[in-house]
Backbone as JSON Lines, residues from 0, in Angstrom:
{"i":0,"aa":"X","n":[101.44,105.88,68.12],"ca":[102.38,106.75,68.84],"c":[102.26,106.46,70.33]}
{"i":1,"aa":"X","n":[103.24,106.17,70.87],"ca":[103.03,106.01,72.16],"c":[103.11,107.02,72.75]}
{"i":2,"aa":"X","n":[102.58,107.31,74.07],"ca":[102.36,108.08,75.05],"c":[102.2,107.71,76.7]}
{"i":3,"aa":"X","n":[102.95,108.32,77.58],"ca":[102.64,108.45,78.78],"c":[101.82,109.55,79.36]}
{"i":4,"aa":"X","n":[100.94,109.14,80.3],"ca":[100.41,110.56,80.7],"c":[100.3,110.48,82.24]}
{"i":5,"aa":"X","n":[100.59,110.89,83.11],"ca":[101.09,111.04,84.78],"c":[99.66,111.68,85.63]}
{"i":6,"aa":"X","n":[99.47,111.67,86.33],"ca":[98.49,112.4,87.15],"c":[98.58,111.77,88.79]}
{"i":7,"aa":"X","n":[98.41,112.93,89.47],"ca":[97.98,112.61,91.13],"c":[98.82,113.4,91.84]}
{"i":8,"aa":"X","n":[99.74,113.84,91.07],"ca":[100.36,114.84,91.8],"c":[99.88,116.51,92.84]}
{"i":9,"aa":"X","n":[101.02,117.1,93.65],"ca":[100.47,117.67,94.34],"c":[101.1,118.21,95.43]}
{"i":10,"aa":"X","n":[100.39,118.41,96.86],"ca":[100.79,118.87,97.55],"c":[100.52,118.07,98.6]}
{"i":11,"aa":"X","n":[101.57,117.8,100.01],"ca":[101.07,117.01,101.05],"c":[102.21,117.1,101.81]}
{"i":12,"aa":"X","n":[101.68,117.07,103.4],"ca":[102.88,117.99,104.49],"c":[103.31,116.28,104.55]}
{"i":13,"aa":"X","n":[104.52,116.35,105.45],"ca":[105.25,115.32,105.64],"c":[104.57,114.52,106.49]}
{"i":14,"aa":"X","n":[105.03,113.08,105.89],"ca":[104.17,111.99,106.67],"c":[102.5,111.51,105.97]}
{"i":15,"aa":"X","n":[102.42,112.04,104.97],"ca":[101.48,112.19,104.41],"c":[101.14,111.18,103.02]}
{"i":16,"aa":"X","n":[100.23,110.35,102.22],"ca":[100.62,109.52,101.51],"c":[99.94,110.25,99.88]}
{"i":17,"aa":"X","n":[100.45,110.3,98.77],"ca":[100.08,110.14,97.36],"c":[99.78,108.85,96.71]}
{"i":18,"aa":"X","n":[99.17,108.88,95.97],"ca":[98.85,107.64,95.04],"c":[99.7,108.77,93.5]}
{"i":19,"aa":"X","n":[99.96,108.2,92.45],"ca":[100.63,108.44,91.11],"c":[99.85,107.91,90.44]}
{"i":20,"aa":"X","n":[99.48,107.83,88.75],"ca":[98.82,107.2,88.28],"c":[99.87,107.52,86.62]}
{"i":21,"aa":"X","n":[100.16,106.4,86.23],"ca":[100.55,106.57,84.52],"c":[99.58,106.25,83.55]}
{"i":22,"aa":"X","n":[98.9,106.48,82.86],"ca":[98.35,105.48,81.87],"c":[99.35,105.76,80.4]}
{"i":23,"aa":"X","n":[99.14,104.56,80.06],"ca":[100.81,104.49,78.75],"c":[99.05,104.08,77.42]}
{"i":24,"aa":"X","n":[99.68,104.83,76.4],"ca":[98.49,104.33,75.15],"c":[99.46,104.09,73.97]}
{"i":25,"aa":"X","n":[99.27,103.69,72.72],"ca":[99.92,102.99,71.41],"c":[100.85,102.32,72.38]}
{"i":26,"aa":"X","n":[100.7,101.51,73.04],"ca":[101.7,100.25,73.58],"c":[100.82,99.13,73.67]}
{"i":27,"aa":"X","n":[101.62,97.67,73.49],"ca":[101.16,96.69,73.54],"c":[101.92,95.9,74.75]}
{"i":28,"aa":"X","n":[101.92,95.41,75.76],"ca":[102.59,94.9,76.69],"c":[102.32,93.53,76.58]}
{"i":29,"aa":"X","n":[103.52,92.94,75.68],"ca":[103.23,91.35,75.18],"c":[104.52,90.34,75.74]}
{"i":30,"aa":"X","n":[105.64,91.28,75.76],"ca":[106.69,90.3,76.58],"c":[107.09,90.53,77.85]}
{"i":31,"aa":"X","n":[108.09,89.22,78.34],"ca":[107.99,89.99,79.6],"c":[109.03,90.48,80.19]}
{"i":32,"aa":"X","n":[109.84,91.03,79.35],"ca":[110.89,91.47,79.7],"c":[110.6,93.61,79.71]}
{"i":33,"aa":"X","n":[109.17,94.01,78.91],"ca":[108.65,95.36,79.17],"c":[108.32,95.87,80.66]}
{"i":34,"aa":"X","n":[108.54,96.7,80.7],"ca":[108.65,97.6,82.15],"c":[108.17,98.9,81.89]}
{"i":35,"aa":"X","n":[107.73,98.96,83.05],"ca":[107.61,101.02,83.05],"c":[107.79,100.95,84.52]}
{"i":36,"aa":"X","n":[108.78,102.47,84.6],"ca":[108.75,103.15,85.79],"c":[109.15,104.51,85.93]}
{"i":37,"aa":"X","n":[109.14,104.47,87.61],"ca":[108.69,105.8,87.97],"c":[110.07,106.5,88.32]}
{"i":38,"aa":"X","n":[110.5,107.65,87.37],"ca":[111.92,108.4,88.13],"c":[111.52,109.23,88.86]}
{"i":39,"aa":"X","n":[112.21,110.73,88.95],"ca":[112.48,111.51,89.89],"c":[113.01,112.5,89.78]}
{"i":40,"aa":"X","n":[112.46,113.68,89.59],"ca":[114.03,114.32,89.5],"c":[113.77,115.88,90.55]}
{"i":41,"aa":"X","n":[114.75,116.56,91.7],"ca":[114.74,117.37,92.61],"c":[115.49,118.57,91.69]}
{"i":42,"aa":"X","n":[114.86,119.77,92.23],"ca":[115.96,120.85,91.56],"c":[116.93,120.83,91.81]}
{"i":43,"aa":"X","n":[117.94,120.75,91.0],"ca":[119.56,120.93,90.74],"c":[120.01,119.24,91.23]}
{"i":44,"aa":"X","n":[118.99,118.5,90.64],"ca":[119.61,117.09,91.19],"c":[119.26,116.44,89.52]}
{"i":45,"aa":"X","n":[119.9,115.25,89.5],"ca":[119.96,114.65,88.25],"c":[118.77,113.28,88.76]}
{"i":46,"aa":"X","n":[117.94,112.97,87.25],"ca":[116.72,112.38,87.38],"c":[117.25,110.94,88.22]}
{"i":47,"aa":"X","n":[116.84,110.51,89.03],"ca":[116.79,109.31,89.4],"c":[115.86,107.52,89.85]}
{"i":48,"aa":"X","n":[115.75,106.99,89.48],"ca":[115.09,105.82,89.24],"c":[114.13,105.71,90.76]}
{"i":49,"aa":"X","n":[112.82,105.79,91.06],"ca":[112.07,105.41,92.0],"c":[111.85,104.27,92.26]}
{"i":50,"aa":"X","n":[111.44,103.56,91.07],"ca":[110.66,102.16,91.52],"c":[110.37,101.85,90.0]}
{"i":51,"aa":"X","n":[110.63,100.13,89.39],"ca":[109.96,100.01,88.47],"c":[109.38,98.51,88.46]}
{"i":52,"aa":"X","n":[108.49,98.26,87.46],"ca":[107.62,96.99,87.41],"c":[107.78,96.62,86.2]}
{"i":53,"aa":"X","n":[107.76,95.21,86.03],"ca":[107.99,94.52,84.46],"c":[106.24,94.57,84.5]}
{"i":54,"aa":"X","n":[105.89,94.45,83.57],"ca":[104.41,94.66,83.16],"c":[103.53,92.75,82.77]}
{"i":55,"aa":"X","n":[104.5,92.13,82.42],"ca":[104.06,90.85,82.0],"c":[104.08,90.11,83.73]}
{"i":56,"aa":"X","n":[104.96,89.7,84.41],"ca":[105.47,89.23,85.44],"c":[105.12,90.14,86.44]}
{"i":57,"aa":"X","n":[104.87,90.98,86.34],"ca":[104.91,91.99,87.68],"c":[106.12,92.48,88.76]}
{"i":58,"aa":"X","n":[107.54,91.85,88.32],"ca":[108.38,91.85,89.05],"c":[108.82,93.53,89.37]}
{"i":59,"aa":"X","n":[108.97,93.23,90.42],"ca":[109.35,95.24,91.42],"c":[110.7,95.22,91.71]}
{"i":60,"aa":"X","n":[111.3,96.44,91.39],"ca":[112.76,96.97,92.29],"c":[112.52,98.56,92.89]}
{"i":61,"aa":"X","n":[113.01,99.06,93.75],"ca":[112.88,99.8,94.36],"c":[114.02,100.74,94.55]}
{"i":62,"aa":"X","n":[114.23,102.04,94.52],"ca":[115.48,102.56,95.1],"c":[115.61,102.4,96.57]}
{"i":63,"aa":"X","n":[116.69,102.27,97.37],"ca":[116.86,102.39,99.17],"c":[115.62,103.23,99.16]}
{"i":64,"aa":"X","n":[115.74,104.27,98.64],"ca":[115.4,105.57,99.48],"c":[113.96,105.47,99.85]}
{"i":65,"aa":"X","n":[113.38,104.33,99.05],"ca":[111.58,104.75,98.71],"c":[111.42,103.06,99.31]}
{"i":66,"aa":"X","n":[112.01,102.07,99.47],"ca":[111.48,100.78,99.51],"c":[110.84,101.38,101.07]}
{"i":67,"aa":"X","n":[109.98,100.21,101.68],"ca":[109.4,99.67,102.44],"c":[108.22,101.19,102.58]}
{"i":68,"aa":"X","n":[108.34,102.2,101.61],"ca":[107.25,103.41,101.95],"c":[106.29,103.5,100.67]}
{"i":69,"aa":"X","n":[107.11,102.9,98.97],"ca":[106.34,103.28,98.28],"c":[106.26,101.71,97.72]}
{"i":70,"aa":"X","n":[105.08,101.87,96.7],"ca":[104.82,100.63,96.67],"c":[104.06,101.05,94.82]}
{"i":71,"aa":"X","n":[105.04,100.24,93.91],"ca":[104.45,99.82,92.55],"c":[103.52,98.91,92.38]}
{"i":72,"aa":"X","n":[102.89,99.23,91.1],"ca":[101.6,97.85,90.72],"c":[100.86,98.56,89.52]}
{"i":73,"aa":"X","n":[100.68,97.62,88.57],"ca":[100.69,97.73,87.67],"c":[98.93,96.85,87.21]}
{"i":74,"aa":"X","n":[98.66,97.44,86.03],"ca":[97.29,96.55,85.29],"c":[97.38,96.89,84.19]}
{"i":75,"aa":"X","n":[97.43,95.58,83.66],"ca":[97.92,95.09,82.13],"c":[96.95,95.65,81.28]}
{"i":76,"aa":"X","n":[95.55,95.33,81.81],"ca":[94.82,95.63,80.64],"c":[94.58,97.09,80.25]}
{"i":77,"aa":"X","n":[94.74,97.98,81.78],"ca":[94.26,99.71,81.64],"c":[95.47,99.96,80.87]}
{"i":78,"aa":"X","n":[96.56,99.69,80.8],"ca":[98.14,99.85,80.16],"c":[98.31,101.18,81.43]}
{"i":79,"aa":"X","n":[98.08,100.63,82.5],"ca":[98.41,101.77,83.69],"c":[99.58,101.12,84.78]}
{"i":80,"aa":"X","n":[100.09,102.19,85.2],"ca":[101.09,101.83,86.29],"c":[100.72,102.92,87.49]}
{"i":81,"aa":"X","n":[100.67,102.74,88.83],"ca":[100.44,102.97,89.91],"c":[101.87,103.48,90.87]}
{"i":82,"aa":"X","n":[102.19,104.08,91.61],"ca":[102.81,104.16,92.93],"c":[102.06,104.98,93.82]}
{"i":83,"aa":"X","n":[102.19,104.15,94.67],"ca":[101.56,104.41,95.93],"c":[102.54,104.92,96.99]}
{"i":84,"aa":"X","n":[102.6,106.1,97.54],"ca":[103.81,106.55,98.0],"c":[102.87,106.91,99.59]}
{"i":85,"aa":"X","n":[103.78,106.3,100.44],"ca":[103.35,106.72,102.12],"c":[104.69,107.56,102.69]}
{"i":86,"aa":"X","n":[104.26,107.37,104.18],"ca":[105.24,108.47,104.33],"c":[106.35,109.36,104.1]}
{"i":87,"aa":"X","n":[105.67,110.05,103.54],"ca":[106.21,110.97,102.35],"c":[107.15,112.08,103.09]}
{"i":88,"aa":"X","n":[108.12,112.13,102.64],"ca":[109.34,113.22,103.52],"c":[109.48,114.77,102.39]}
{"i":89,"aa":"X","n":[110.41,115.43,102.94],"ca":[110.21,116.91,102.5],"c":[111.5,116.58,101.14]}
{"i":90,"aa":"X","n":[112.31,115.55,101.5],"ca":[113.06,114.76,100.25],"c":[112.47,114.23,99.17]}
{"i":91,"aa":"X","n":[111.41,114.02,99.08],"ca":[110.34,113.33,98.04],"c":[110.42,114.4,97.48]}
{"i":92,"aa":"X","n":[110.38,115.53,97.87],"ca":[110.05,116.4,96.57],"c":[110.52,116.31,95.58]}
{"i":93,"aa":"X","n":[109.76,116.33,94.17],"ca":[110.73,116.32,92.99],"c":[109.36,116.3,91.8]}
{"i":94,"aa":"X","n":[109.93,116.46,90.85],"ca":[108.81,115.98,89.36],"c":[109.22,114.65,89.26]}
{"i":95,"aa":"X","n":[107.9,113.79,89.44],"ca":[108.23,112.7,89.18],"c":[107.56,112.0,87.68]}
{"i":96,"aa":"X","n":[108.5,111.29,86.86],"ca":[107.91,110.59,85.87],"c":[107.97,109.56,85.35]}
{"i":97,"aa":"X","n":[107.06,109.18,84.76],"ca":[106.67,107.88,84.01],"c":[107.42,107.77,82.85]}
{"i":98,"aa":"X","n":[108.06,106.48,82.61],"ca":[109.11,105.79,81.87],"c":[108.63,105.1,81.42]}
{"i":99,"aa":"X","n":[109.2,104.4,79.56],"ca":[108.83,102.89,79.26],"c":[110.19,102.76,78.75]}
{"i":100,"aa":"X","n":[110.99,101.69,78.11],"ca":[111.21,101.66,76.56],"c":[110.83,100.05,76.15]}
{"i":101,"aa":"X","n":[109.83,100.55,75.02],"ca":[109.78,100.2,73.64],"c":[110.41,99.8,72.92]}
{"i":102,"aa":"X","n":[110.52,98.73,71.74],"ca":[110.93,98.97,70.91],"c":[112.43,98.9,70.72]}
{"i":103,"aa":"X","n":[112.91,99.44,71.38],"ca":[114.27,100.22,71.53],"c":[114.21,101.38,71.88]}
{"i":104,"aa":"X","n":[112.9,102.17,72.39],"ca":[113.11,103.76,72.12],"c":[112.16,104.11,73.6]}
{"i":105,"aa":"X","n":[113.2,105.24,74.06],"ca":[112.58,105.35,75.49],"c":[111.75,106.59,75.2]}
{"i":106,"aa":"X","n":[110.23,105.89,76.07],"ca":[109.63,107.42,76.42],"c":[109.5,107.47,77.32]}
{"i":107,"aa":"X","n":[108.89,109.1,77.92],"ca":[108.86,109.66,78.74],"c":[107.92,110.46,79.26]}
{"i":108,"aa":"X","n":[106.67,110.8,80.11],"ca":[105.69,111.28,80.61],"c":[105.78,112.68,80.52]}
{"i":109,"aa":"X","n":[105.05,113.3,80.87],"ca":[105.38,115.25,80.9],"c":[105.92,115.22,82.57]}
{"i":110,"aa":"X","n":[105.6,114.27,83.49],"ca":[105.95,114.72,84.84],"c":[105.11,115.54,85.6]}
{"i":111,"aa":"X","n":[104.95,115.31,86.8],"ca":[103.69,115.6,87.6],"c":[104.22,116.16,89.1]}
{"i":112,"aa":"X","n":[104.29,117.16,89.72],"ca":[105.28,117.96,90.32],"c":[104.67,116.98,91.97]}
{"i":113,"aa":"X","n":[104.82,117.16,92.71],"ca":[105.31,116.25,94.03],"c":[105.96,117.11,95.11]}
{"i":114,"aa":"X","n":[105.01,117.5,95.98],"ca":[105.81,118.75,97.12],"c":[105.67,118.18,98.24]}
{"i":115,"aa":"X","n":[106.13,117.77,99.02],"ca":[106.35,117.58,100.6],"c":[106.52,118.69,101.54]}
{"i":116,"aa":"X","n":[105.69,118.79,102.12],"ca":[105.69,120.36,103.05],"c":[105.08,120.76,103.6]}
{"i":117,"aa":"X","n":[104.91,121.18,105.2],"ca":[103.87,121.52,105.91],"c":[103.78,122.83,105.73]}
């Protein structure tokens, strides 16, 4: 059964940096076209794509909003995915979560809440 599980979330005034942590378990990351990443989602806003990493290749995309502040990376063997988020704005806020699909079949993390705020 696969599973995501999220942690590092929290609280931090603006300008301030988080680390994220996924660890993904019943997955095997053997091709390289598998990915996991990190969405987003703000109250009364619809979930949106942060940042994701192919897991074989390591290749990164970024939304505008987060490039040159947050930063993906991934390790094959922990079956973990990372974002490293710096200056962090009062817009960051949101539940953010961990993504794969599998198989054909997308999962999804419980989400780990993310507050920006002095």
């Amino acid at each position: 059964q696969v599973q995501l599980v999220e942690s590092g979330g929290g609280l931090v005034p603006p300008g301030g940096s988080l680390r994220l942590s996924c660890a993904a378990s019943g997955i095997r990351f053997t091709f390289s076209t598998e990915l996991v990443g990190w969405y987003r989602q703000a109250p009364g806003k619809e979930r949106e794509l942060v940042a994701i990493i192919t897991m074989i290749t390591g290749n990164t995309n970024y939304a505008d909003s987060v490039k040159g502040r947050f930063t993906i990376s991934r390790d094959v063997a922990k079956k973990a995915v990372y974002i490293q988020m710096n200056s962090l704005k009062s817009e960051d806020t949101a539940v953010y979560y961990c993504y794969t699909r599998y198989y054909s079949t997308d999962y999804w993390g419980q989400g780990t809440q993310v507050t920006v705020s002095s």
